[in-house]
N, C-alpha and C positions, 0 to 999 in steps of 0.2 A: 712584182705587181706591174699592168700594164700603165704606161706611160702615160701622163698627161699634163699639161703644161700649168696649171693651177692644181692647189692644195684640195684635197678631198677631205670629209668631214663624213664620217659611220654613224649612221639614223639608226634606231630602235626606235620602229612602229609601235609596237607593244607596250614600250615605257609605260605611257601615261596613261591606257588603260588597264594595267594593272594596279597602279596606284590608286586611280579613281572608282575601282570595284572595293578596297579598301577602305574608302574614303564616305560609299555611295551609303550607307545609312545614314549619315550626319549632314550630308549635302545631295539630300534625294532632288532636290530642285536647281540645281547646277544646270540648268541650260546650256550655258556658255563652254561648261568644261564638257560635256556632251557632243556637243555639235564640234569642237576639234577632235575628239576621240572617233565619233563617225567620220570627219574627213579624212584621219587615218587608215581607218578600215579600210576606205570605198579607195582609198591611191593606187592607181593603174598607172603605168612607165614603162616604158621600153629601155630593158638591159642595153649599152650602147655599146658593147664588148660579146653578148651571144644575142642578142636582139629578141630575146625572151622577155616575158612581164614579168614586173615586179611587183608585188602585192604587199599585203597586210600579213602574211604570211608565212614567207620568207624572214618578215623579222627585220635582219641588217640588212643595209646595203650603204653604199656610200656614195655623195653627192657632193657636186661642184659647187661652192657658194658662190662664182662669182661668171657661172655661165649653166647653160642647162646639158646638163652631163650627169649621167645616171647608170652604175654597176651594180649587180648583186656584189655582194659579199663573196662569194663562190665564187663567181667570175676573176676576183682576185688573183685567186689562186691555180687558177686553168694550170700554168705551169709548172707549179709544183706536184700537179697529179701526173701529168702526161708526162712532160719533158722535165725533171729535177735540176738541172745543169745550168740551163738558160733561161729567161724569158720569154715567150712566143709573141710574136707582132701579128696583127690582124693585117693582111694584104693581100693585093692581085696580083698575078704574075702574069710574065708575056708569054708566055708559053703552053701548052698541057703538063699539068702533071698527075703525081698519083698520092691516094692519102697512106701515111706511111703505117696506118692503123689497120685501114679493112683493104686497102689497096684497089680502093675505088679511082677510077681515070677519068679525069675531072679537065674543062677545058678553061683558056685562060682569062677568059672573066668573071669564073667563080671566085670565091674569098677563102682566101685559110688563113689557119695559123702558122709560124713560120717560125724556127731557130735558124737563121744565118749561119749562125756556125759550127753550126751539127748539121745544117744543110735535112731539116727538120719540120716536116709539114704534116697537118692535120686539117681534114674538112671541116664545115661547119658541122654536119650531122652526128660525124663522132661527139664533136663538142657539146651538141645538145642531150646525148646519151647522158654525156657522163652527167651534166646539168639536172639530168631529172635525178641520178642518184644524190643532190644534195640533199642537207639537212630544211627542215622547217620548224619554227617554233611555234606550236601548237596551245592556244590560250586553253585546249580544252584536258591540258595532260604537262603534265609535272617535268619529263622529259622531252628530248630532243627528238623528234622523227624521222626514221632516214627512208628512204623512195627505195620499192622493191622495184625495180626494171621488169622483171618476169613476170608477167600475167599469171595469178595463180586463183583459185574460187576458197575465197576465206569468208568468214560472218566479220563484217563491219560493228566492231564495237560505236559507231556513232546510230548507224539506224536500227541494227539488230538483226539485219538481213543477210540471207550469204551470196554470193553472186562471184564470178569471175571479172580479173579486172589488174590495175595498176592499185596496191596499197601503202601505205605509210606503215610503219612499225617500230617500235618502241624496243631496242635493243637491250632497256632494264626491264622491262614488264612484258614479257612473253607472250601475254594473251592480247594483247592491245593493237588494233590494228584499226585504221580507218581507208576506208575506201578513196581512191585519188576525190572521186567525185563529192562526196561529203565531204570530205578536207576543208573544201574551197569552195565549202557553200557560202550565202551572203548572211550577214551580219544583221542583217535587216533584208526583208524580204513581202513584196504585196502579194497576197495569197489570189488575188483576180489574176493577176500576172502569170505566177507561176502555173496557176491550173486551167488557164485558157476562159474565165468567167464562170467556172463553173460553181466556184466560190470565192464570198467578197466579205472582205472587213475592211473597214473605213481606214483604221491604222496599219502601218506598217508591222510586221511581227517581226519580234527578236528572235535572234535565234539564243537557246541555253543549252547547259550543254548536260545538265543533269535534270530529274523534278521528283527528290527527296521526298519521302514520304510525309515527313512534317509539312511540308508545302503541299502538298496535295490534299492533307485532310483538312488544315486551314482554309481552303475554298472549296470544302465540301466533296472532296474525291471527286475533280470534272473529268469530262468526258473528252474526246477528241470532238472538234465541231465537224472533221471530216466524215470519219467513217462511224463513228459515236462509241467507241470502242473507250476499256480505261486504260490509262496511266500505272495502273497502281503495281502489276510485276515488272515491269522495266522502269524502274528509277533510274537507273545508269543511263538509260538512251537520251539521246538527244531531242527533244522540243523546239517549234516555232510556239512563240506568247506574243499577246496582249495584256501583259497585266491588269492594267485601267479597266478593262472590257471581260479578261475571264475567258479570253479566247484562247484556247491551247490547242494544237495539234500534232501529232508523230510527225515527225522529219520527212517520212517518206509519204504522208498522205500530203504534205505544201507545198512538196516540189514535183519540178514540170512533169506534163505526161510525154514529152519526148522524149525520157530516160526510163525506158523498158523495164528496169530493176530496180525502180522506185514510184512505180505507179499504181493507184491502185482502183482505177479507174475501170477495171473487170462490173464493178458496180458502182454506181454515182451517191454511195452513204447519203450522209446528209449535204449534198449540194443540189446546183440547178437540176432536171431532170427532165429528157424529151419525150413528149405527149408518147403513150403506148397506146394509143387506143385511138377509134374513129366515132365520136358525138354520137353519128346517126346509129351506128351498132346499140346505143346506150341513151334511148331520151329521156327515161325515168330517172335517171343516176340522182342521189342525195349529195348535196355538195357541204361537206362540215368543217369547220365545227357551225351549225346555224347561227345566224346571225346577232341574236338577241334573247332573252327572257324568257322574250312572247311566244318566240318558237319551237314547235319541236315535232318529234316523227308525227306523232295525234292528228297535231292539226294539219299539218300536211298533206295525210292519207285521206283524213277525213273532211276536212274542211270544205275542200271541193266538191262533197256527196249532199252540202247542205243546200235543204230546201226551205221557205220560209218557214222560222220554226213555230214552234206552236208557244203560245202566251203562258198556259198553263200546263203540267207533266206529270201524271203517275208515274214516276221509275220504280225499276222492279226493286233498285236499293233501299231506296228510305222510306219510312215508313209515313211520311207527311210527304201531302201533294208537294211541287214546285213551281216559282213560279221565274217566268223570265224577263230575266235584266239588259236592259238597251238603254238608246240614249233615249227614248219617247218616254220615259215617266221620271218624275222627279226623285230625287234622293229621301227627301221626306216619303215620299208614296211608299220605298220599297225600303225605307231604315234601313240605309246605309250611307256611309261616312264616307268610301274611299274603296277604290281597289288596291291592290297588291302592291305599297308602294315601300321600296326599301330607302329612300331618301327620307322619309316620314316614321320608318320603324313600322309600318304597317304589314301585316301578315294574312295574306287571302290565298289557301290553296285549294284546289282543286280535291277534292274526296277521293274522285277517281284516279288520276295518275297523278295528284300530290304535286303538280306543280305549279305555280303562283298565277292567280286569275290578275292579268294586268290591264286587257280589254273586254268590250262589251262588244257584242252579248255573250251572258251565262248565266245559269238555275240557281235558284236560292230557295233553300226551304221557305215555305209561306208562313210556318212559326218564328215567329221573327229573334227570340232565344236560340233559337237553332245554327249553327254555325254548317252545315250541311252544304257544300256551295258543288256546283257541277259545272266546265267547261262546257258549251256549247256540242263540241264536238263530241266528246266523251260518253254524252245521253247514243251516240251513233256509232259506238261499238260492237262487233258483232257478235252475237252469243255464243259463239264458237269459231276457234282457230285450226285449222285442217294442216297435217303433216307440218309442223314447225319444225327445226334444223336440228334443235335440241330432243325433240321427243317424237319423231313423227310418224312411232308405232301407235300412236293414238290421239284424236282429238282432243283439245285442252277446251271447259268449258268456262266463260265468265260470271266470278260469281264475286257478288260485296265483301266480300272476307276469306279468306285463306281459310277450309275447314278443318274442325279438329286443332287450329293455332288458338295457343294463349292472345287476348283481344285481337284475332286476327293477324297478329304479327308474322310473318313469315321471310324466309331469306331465300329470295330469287337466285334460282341457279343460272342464271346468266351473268347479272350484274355482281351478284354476291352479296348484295346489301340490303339489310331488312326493311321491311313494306307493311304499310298495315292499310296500303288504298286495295282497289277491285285487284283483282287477282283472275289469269286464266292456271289452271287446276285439271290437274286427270286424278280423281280423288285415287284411283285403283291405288296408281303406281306413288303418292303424295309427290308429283314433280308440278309445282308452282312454280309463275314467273311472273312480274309483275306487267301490268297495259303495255308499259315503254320498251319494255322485254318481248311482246309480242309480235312485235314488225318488225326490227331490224331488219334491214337489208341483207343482201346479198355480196354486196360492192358498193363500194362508195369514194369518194373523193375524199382529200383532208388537204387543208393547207399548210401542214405541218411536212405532206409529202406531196408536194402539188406534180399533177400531170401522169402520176401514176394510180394505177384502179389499187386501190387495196381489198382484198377479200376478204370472206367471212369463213374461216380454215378450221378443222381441228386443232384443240389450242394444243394436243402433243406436240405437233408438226414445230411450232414455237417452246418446246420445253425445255430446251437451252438459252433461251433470249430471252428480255426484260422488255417494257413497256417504254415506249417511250417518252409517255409524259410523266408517269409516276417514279420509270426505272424500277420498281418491282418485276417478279418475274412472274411465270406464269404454275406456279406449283399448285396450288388452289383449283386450277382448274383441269386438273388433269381427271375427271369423272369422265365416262364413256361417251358423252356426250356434249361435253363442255366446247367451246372456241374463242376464238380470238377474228383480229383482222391484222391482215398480215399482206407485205407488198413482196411476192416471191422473185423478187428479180432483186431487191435490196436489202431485203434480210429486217423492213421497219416493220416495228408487233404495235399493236397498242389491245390491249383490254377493251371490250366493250363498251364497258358503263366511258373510260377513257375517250375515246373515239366519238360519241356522241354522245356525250351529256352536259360537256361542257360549252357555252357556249361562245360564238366568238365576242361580244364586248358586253359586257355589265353595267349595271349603274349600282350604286352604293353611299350609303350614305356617308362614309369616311371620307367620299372624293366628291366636289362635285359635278365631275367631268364623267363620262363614259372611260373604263378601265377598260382596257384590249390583252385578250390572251397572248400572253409569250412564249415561246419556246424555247426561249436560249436567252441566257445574261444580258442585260442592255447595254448597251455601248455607250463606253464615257461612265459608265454608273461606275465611280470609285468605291463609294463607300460599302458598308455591310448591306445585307438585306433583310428588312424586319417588315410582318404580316402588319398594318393600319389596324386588324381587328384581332389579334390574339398576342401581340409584340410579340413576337416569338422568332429568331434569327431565322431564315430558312436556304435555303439551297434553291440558287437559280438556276441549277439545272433542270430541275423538274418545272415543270410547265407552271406558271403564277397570271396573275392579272395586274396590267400593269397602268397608272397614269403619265404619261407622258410629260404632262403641264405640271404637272403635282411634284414628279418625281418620289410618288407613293406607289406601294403594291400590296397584292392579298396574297393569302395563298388561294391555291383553286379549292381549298376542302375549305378553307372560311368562307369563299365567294357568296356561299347562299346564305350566311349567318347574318342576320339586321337585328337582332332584340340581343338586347343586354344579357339577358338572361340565358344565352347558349352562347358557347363556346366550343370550338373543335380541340382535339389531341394536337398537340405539336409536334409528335412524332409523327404522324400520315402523313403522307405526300400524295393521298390521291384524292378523291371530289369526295366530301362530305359523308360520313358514313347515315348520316340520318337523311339523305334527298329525299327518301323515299318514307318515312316516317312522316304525320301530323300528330304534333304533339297538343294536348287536351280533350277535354272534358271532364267529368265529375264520376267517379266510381267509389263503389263499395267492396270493400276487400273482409277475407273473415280473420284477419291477423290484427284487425284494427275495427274503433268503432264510429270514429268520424268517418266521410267522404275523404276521398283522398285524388287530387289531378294526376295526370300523366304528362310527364315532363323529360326534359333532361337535366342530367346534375351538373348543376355547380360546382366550384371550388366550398361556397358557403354551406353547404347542404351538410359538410361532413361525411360520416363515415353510415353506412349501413344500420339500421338497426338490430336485423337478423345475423347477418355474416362478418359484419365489425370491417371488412371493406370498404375502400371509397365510392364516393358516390359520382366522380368528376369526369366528365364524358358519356355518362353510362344512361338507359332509358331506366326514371324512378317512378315511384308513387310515392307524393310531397301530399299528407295533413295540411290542407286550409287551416286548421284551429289549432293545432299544437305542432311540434317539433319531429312528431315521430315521421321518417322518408326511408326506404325500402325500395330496395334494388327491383328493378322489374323481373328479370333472371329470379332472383331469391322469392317472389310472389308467386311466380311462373312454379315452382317448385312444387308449393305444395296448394296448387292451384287453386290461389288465394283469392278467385273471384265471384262476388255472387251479386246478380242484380245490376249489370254492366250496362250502361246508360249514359247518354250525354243529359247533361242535367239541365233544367228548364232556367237557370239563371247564367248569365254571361262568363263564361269559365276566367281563370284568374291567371291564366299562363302565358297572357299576352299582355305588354303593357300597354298596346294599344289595340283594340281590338275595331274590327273593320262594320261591328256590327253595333248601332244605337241601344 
C-alpha cells in the first residue's frame, strides 16, 4: 500500500443507503437520514495517489481522519497489479526517462510511479488505464462491475439503447451491461438543467432503476412527461421520478442534449416548443381550448355577422313564433328565472348546438311552457355548408332534426357522439354532422401544444397513435373520411370533439372557484385523484379540471354534469358522451300507456323493462306515473313512438328548471 504517515480508515458510501431502502417504508419521512444519504451520493474528491474522482460509485475508498487525504480503494493496490515485488512511490525525477509499459519518453518533471529497486517506472497514463479497468459497486445490480477499456456498440441495459462507447459488465450475468455514461448518472437530477429549459418540474427527479409493472398500474400506467410515450415494455429500464407529482420520464429523454446517444430532441414531445409559423400567414387562427362556457366555434363565426336583431322571429325550426331575450325587459315580462347557471343547478341549452345559454341576448319560444330556447347566433346559420372535409362530394343542408333518426337522435361522424339539436345532413348519402361539426377549422392552436399549428389530417395518417387528452386512439375513426388534428413535426393527435370542445376553465357548482383544464398531474398533489361529481378514482393522465384553492377536481366527461339527476361512466376518459344530447320533454310511446320523459339513467332507475339490462348511463323513457323506464335503444327498436311532442306543462327532468 502507498505510504502515508497517519492511519487510514475504508468508507463504504453505499452502506447506509442500502440500509435505508430497507428501512424507507417504515420511515418514509426520515428527512434527516435522507439528506446524509444525498450527501453521500453527490461526494466529489480527488484520488491523491491517481488524481482521479472519487464518487458514489466507486463504493470504497479510504481516508485520513486526521488530515485531508483521500485514495480509491484501487489506488491501493496500483502495485500489486503492475509491479508484485515492490511498492511503487509517486515521484519526480532529474532526469528524462521512459515508461517501462508503453515506452513512452517522458521529461523530468512529469510524475511516475517508481520501484527503486527494480529500477521500476510507470507513467501516470498507464496508471489511469489500468484505473478505468477497476471494479464499481453498482446500487442498480446485485454484482460487482468491471470497466471494459475497449469501445465496443452494445444495448445499455440502464437506457435500452445500443450505442458505441466505454461499458461496465457484469462478469455473473452475461447480458448486463451499462453504458460508462449511464453508470454515473446523478442520483438526483433537475429536468430544466439537463434539457436546456425545454422541460421543467419544480422538484428534483430521482433517478430508479426499475418501474415494475405493479407500480405502474398503481398510478394508472403514466406516460413519459417527455415524449409521452409508456413505461409499460420496459420495466427493467431505468426512470427519472417525481413521486409526489407523478412525474416519470425514460433516462434518456432527461438527460442532456449534449450527449448525441441519448437525445431525443429530433422532436420537442411534450416540452417547450419554437413558434413554426408567422401570425400574419394566419390572422383567422382559432386559439383553443376557448376560454370559457360562453364560448365556442358558433359564436365566433357568427357573432360578428350580427346586426340588431329582431325583437320577434318566425324560425324555420319551431313551430311557435320567438321572441327575444336582452337585458331591456324584465324577467317577469319574458318568465324566466335565470340563465344557464351550473352553481344554481340551472339547465338552459341552446336547441340548436345544445350548448348552455349563459348571456343575453337569445330566443325563447313565446309559449311560455315551451322550453324551445335559441342562441342568438344560431337563428344565423346558414342553410347550407359547401365542400366540408368530411363529405365534400356534396352539400350538407341544415335541418331541425337528423331525418329518418329515432326522435331525431343521430351520431355525428366527426365527433362520434349522439345529437339530437339542428343537424347539417346530405339525406342521399345519411352522412350527418352536428352545427359544432360544421366549421371546424383547418388549423388551430391548443395549449396543450403551444407555438405549433396543429392540423386537421386524415385520422389514418394517426392510426397508430392515441389522443392526447383521452389517450384513446384513433380506430373509430378510420371511415373514408374521418380526421383528427394532428402536429406533424411531434407526432401530438388529439380527436376533434378533444381539441375543441372542451373549454379552458369552468365554473361548477362542487367548487366555488373557476376549475382550469389540466393536462398532466398537479405538482405536490400526493394523494389519489377522485371526480367532486361521480367520486370515482381517476387517472391524471388524461386531461381533468382542476381547482387549485380547492385542491378539488372533475373529470372532463363530468365537467358539464350539474343536476343530480345525471351522472357520467367511470370508465370514459373522454368529454361527455351526452354534450350533444338535450334531455326532456313529455312523449307517447306504443309499448306504454302513460307519457313518458326523455332522460338519462340512473343508478335508481333499475334495469330495463324490455331487455332486463341496466339502465345506468344510458338515454331512457322514465313513466311520470308509474315505475315502468325503457331503454331508448329498446324503444328505438320496434319504433315505439307515436305523437312526439314536447308537452304544454313544465317537463319533470330538471330539478330546477329555467322556465316559471
Amino acid at each position: 500500500m502507498f505510504e502515508h504517515q497517519h492511519p487510514l480508515s475504508l468508507i463504504d458510501l453505499q452502506l447506509d443507503d442500502l440500509d435505508y431502502e430497507e428501512e424507507e417504508e417504515e420511515e418514509e419521512d426520515d428527512d434527516v437520514k435522507q439528506l446524509e444519504i444525498t450527501a453521500k451520493q453527490e461526494l466529489r474528491c480527488q484520488c491523491d495517489r491517481c488524481g482521479e474522482e472519487i464518487n458514489w460509485f466507486h463504493r470504497y475508498y479510504y481516508k485520513c481522519d486526521e488530515c485531508v487525504y483521500s485514495i480509491h480503494k484501487s489506488s491501493s493496490n496500483i502495485g500489486t497489479s503492475f509491479h508484485i515485488a515492490h511498492p511503487l512511490i509517486l515521484l519526480q525525477r532529474d532526469v528524462g526517462w521512459n515508461c517501462d509499459i508503453c515506452r513512452t519518453h517522458h521529461e523530468p518533471e512529469d510524475l511516475r510511479y517508481r520501484c527503486s529497486e527494480c529500477d521500476f517506472d510507470i507513467d501516470a497514463n498507464c496508471v489511469v488505464k489500468w484505473l478505468k479497468n477497476n471494479i464499481i459497486y453498482h446500487p442498480s445490480h446485485v454484482h460487482p462491475l468491471v470497466c471494459m477499456t475497449k469501445r465496443i456498440m452494445c444495448e445499455c441495459s440502464a437506457c435500452g439503447k445500443e450505442h458505441q462507447g466505454i461499458f461496465y459488465h457484469c462478469t455473473t450475468c452475461p447480458t448486463f451491461f451499462l453504458h460508462r455514461d449511464c453508470a454515473f448518472l446523478p442520483k438526483k437530477l433537475k429536468i430544466q438543467d439537463a434539457t436546456d429549459d425545454f422541460f421543467f418540474h419544480t422538484h428534483p427527479l430521482t433517478l430508479a432503476y426499475s418501474f415494475p409493472k405493479a407500480d405502474q398500474e398503481a398510478k394508472h400506467n403514466p406516460r413519459c412527461r417527455v415524449c409521452g410515450k409508456s413505461f409499460y415494455r420496459n420495466v427493467n429500464l431505468w426512470i427519472y421520478k417525481c413521486e409526489d407529482c407523478r412525474y416519470y420520464t425514460h433516462l434518456d429523454c432527461a438527460t442532456a442534449r449534449g450527449e448525441p446517444f441519448m437525445s431525443i430532441f429530433s422532436t420537442p414531445g411534450l416540452g417547450k416548443t419554437i413558434k413554426n409559423f408567422d401570425d400574419a400567414n394566419y390572422p383567422d387562427l382559432l386559439h383553443f381550448p376557448l376560454p370559457n362556457q360562453t364560448d365556442s366555434l358558433l359564436k365566433r363565426m357568427f357573432l360578428k355577422q350580427m346586426t340588431s336583431p329582431k325583437t320577434t322571429l318566425k324560425h324555420w325550426s319551431h313551430q311557435h313564433p320567438l321572441i327575444l331575450v336582452d337585458d331591456t325587459k324584465s324577467k317577469a315580462e319574458l318568465m324566466i328565472s335565470c340563465l344557464h347557471n351550473p352553481m344554481k343547478k340551472i339547465e338552459l341549452l341552446c336547441n340548436g348546438c345544445l350548448r348552455p345559454i349563459k348571456n343575453m341576448p337569445f330566443y325563447k319560444c313565446t309559449t311560455n311552457e315551451c322550453d324551445f330556447v335559441l342562441h342568438e347566433w344560431c337563428t344565423r346559420l346558414p342553410d347550407q355548408v359547401s365542400n366540408h372535409p368530411g363529405h365534400p362530394q356534396h352539400a350538407l343542408h341544415l335541418l331541425p332534426n337528423a331525418p329518418n333518426k329515432f326522435y331525431g337522435v343521430f351520431k355525428c361522424v366527426v365527433c362520434r357522439l349522439p345529437c339530437n339539436g339542428f343537424v347539417y345532413s346530405c339525406v342521399d348519402c345519411e352522412y350527418h354532422i352536428d352545427v359544432n361539426c360544421a366549421f371546424i377549422p383547418d388549423k388551430i392552436l391548443h395549449n396543450a401544444h403551444p407555438n405549433h399549428l396543429i392540423w386537421r389530417v386524415q385520422s389514418r395518417q394517426s392510426r397508430l397513435r392515441s389522443c392526447r387528452s383521452c389517450l384513446d386512439d384513433f380506430l373509430g375513426y378510420f371511415d373514408e373520411n374521418g380526421f383528427s388534428y394532428s402536429c406533424p413535426t411531434c407526432e401530438f393527435d388529439l380527436h376533434p370533439e378533444c381539441a375543441l370542445f372542451l373549454p379552458q376553465t369552468i365554473r361548477h357548482r362542487f367548487d366555488k372557484h373557476p376549475m382550469e383544464l389540466s393536462y398532466f398531474p398537479i405538482e405536490n398533489h400526493k394523494s389519489l385523484y377522485f371526480c367532486e361529481v361521480c367520486e370515482e378514482e381517476f387517472d391524471p393522465e388524461y386531461w381533468f379540471y382542476h381547482c387549485y384553492d380547492c385542491v378539488q377536481s372533475i373529470h372532463s366527461t363530468c365537467s358539464p354534469v350539474i343536476l343530480d339527476c345525471r351522472r357520467v361512466a367511470p370508465y370514459s376518459p373522454r368529454i361527455s358522451e351526452f354534450l350533444n344530447i338535450k334531455f326532456g320533454g313529455i312523449h307517447n310511446i306504443e309499448d306504454h300507456s302513460h307519457p313518458v320523459s326523455f332522460d338519462q339513467g340512473i343508478e335508481s332507475d333499475g334495469d330495463c323493462d324490455r331487455c332486463s339490462s341496466s339502465l345506468w348511463y344510458e338515454m331512457i323513457f322514465k313513466c311520470l306515473q308509474c315505475k315502468y323506464v325503457i331503454h331508448f335503444q329498446c324503444c328505438k327498436s320496434f319504433n315505439g313512438t307515436k305523437n312526439v311532442f314536447y308537452h304544454t306543462h313544465v317537463t319533470s327532468f330538471s330539478p330546477s328548471s329555467p322556465f316559471k
